[in-house]
C-alpha positions in Angstrom: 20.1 -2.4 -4.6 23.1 -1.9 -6.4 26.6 -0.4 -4.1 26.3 2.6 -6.9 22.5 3.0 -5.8 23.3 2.7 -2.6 25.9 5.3 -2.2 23.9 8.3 -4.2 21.3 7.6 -1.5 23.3 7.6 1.1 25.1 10.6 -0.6 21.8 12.7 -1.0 20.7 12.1 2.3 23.6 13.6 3.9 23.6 16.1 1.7 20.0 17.4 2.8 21.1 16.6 6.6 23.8 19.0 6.1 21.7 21.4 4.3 18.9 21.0 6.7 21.9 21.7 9.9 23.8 24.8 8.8 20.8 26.8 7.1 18.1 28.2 9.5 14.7 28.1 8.5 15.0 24.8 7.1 13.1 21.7 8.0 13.9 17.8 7.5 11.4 15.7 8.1 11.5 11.1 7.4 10.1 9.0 9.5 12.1 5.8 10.3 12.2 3.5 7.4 10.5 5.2 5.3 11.5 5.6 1.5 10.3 9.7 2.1 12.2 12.7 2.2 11.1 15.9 2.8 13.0 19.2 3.0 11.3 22.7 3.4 12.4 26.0 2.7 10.1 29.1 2.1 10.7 29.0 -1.6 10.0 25.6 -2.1 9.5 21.8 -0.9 11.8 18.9 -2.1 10.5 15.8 -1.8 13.2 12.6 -2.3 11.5 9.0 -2.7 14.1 6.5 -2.2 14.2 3.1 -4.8 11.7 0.4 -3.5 13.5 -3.0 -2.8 11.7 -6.4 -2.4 12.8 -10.0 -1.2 16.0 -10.8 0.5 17.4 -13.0 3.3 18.2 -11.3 6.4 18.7 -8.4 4.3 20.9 -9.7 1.7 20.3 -9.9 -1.9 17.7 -6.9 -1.9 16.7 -6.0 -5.3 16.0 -2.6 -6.4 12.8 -2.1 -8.2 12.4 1.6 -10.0 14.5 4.4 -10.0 14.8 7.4 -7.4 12.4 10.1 -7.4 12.5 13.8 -7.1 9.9 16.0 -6.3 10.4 19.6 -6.3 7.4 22.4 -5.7 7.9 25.7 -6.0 5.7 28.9 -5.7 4.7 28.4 -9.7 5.2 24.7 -10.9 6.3 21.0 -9.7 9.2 19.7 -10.8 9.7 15.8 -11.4 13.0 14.0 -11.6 13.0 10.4 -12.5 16.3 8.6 -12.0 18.7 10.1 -14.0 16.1 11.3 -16.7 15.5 15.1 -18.0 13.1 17.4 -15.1 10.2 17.6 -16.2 8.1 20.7 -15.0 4.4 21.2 -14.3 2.7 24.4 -14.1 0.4 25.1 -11.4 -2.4 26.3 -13.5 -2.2 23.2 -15.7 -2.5 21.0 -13.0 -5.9 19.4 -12.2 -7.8 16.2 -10.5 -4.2 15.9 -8.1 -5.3 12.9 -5.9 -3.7 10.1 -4.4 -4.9 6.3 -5.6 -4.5 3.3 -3.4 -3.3 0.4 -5.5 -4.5 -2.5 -2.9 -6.4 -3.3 0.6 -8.3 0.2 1.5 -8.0 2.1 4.6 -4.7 0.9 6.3 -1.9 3.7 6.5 0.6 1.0 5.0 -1.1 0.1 2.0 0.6 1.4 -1.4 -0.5 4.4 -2.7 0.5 7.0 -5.1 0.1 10.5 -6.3 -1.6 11.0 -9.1 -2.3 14.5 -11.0 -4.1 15.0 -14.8 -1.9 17.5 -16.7 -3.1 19.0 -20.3 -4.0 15.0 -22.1 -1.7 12.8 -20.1 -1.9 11.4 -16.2 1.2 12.1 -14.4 1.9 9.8 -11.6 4.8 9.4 -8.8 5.6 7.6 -5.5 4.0 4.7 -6.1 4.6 2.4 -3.4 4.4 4.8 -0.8 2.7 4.4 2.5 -0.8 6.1 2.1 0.2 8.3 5.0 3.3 9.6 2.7 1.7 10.1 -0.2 -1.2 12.3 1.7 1.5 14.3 3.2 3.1 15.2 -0.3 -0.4 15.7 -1.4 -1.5 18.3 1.1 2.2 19.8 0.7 1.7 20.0 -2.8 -2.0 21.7 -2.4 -0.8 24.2 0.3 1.2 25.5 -2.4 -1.1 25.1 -5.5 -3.8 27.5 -3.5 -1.1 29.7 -2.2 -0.3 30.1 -6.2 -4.1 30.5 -6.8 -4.6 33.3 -4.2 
């Protein structure tokens, strides 16, 4: 991971700490190590998915692989950032099959999953690497809200 990378993560953590400690009614929630950031607020969810890195020596020499994610639900659409691209924004009603796939080995918490949601022709897909745990979480996050829309 690049000292640039590293900084804007560190950066945007803080940032949602401090957010999280001087406004009331807001939650953080990461569990340790974990890539995941969630913060809650009544008017919407933000969810922050830290660049995977692989190999390295003692933790040295860590590459990065993929670019930070953003996810961003409010009462009427989700909201995808992709490293530094454009937002792109999902309507709730155009959302359909929203699921999570598990890329390898089955029913343990730590293998890789991602979320996965069909949207007009195209398949949308984010997190991957995630624990399956994580990416469940954002997924019954992100339905809480889709059937709150839907009420």
């Amino acid at each position: 991971m690049s000292d640039y990378l590293r900084q804007r993560t560190r950066e945007r953590r803080q940032q949602f700490t401090t957010a999280q400690s001087q406004t009331t009614g807001k939650t953080a929630r990461r569990k340790a190590e974990s890539p995941l950031l969630i913060v809650e607020t009544p008017e919407k969810t933000v969810f922050t998915i830290a660049p995977r890195t692989t190999g390295g020596f003692l933790g040295l020499f860590k590459r990065t692989i993929g670019p930070a994610e953003s996810v961003t639900v409010t009462r009427t659409n989700l909201t995808l950032t992709v490293g530094n691209q454009k937002p792109r924004e999902f309507a709730f009603g155009k959302i359909y099959n929203l699921r999570v796939l598990v890329t390898e080995g089955g029913n343990s918490n730590r293998a890789p999953g991602e979320v996965k949601f069909e949207f007009g022709d195209e398949t949308v897909s984010f997190g991957a690497g995630l624990e399956k745990s994580d990416a469940k979480r954002i997924l019954n996050i992100i339905r809480e809200r889709m059937m709150a829309y839907f009420a």
